[in-house]
N, C-alpha and C positions, 0 to 999 in steps of 0.2 A: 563396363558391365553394369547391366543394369540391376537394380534390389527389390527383393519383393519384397512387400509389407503385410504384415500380420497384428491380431488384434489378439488379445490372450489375458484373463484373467490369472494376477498373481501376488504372492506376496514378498514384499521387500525384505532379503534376507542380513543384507548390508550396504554397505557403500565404502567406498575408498576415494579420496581426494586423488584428479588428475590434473595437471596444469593449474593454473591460479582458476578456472572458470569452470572446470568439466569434474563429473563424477565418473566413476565405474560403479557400477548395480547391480549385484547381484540377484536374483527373482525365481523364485519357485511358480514356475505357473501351469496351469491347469493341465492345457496341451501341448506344452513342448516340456516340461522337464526343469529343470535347473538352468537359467541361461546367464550371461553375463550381457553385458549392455553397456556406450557410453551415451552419455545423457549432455552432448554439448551446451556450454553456457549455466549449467543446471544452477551454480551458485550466484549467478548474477540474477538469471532471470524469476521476476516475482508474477511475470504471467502464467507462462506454460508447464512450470516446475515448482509452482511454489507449497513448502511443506508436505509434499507428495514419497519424499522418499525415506520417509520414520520408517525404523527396524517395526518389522510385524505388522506391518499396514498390506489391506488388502486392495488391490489397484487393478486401474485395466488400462494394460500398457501398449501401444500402437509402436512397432520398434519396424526394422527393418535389417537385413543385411544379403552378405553375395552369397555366400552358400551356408550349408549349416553349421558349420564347423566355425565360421568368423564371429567375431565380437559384434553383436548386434548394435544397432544403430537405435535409439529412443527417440521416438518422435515427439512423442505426446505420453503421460499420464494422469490419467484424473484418479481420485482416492471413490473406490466405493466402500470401505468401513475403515476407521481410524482405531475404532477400539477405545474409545472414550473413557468407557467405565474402567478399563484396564491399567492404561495414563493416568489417573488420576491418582492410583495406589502405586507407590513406590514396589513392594511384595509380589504385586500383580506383573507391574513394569518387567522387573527380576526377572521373573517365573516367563513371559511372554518370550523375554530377551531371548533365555536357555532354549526354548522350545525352537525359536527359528536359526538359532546356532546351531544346533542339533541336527536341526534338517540339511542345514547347509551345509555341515562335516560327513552326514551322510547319504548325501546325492551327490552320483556322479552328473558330470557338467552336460547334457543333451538327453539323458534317459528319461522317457516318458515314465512317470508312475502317480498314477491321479488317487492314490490311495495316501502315499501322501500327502499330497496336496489336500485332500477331505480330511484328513487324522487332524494337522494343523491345522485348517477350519473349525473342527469340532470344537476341539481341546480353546484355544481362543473364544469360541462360542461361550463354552463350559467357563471358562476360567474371567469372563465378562460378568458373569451372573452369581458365581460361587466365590466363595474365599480360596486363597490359593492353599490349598493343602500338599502334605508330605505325597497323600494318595493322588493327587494330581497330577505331580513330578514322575514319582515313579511309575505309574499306569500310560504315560505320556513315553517316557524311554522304554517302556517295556513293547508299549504297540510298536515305534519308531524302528526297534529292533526285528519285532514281526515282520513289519509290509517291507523293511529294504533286506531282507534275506538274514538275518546275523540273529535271530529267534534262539534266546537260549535254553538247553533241556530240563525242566526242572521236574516232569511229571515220574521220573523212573533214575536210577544209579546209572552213570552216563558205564561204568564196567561191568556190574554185575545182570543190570537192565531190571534190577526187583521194583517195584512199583514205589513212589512215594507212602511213606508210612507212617502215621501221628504216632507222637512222642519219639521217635528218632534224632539223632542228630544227624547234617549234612555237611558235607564240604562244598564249595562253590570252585570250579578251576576255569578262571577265563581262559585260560589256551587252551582249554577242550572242550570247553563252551556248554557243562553240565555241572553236576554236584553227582558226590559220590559219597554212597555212604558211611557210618563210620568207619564201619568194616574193610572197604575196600580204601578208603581215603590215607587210612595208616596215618593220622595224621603228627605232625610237628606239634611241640609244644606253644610255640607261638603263633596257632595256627587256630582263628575261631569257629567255632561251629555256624550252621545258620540251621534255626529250626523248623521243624517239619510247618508248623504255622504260619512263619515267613515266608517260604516256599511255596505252599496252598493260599497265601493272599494274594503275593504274586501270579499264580495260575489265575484266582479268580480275576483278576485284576485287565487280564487280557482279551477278557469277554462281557464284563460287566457292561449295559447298558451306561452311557453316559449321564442320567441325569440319576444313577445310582450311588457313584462316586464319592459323593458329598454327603454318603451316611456312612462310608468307611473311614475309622479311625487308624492313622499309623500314629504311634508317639513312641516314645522313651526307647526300650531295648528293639521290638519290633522295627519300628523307623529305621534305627541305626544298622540293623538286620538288612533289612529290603535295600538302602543307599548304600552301604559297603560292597552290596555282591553289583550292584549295576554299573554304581559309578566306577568297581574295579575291572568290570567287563568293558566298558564304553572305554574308559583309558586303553584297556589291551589292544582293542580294536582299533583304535586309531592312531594310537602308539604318543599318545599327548593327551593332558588335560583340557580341558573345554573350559576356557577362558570365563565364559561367562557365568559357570559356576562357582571360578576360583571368586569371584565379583561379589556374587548374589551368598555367600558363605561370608565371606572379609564383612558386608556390611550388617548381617546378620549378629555376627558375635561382635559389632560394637553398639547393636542396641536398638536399631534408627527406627522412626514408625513407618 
């Protein structure tokens, strides 16, 4: 049976060691989606593969396979951005890692969605040229959340449906995928609020122009506000922590530059 071959703009989302010589590669690309790939010889050879298969590198990869459904075949990849300025910052490194983890926990494996595929364009872009902020992370899981369907309710009481309202307090309930307000929340004593402020940054957060970003401050209580309600949505959602945050958290509270 013969294979056809395809050329497709993508980014490296992982790799996994296969035999002593071969990778598997995972790749978000432009027009096909999420695909997997084996990339024969890839760790011997320092012609056709060499340094081409860095997490978050943007490539253009000539693969091949029998139908669509099969493990593609890598023929060839050459790097069109490495992301330079990104590498060189350990924070940056971090922050790139989570973003293409994140993609990769939340694409299924053949699904076109090129909005995607541009979100992490951007945010890479963005996060080449700016410092990595708190508002980077969360505005980055808040879109990722938009374009793959899992958009959580924050503009209205996911029961009573009253409008967001400053000076309120909220609940946040990942298994229903809104906040509720006090009233309807009833909430538990060990149960924190999230305020109408952290809520409305977040809203703004999922429209904001990109080179806006980098004039919004998250720190201290807010911060903690905005990461509590995402990161405990994204766990429910996928029913696991994302590795690469447990990483980029461990190396933060020991200090490192």
């Amino acid at each position: 049976m013969t294979r056809e071959s395809f050329k497709t703009d993508a980014f490296i989302l992982r790799c996994l060691n296969y035999s002593e010589s071969d990778l598997i590669v995972t790749f978000y690309s432009s027009e096909f989606g999420k695909l997997r790939g084996i990339a024969k010889g890839a760790k011997r050879s320092k012609k056709r593969f060499a340094n081409v298969f860095e997490p978050f590198s943007l490539t253009k990869i000539i693969f091949s396979r029998h139908r669509p459904d099969a493990l593609a075949f890598i023929e060839a990849c050459e790097i069109i951005d490495h992301y330079p300025d990104i590498r060189t910052d350990l924070e940056k490194t971090l922050v790139a890692s989570y973003f293409a983890d994140l993609t990769d926990n939340f694409s299924p494996e053949g699904k076109v969605n090129i909005k995607v595929f541009e979100l992490l364009q951007n945010f890479l872009l963005l996060l080449g040229k700016e410092k990595a902020t708190e508002a980077t992370l969360r505005f980055f899981e808040l879109r990722l959340l938009k374009v793959t369907g899992f958009e959580p309710a924050l503009d209205h009481c996911a029961q009573c449906k009253i409008p967001l309202t400053n000076g309120n307090a909220y609940y946040f309930y990942p298994r229903e995928g809104g906040i509720k307000c006090f009233a309807c929340a009833r909430p538990e004593r060990y149960e924190e609020p999230l305020s109408a402020g952290a809520v409305r940054t977040l809203l703004l957060g999922k429209t904001m122009d990109l080179d806006k970003i980098k004039t919004v401050s998250l720190s201290g209580a807010l911060a903690a506000e905005c990461r509590e309600m995402l990161v405990s949505f994204i766990t429910h959602l996928l029913g696991k922590e994302i590795k690469s945050m447990k990483v980029m958290e461990q190396i933060r509270r020991m200090g490192l530059p």
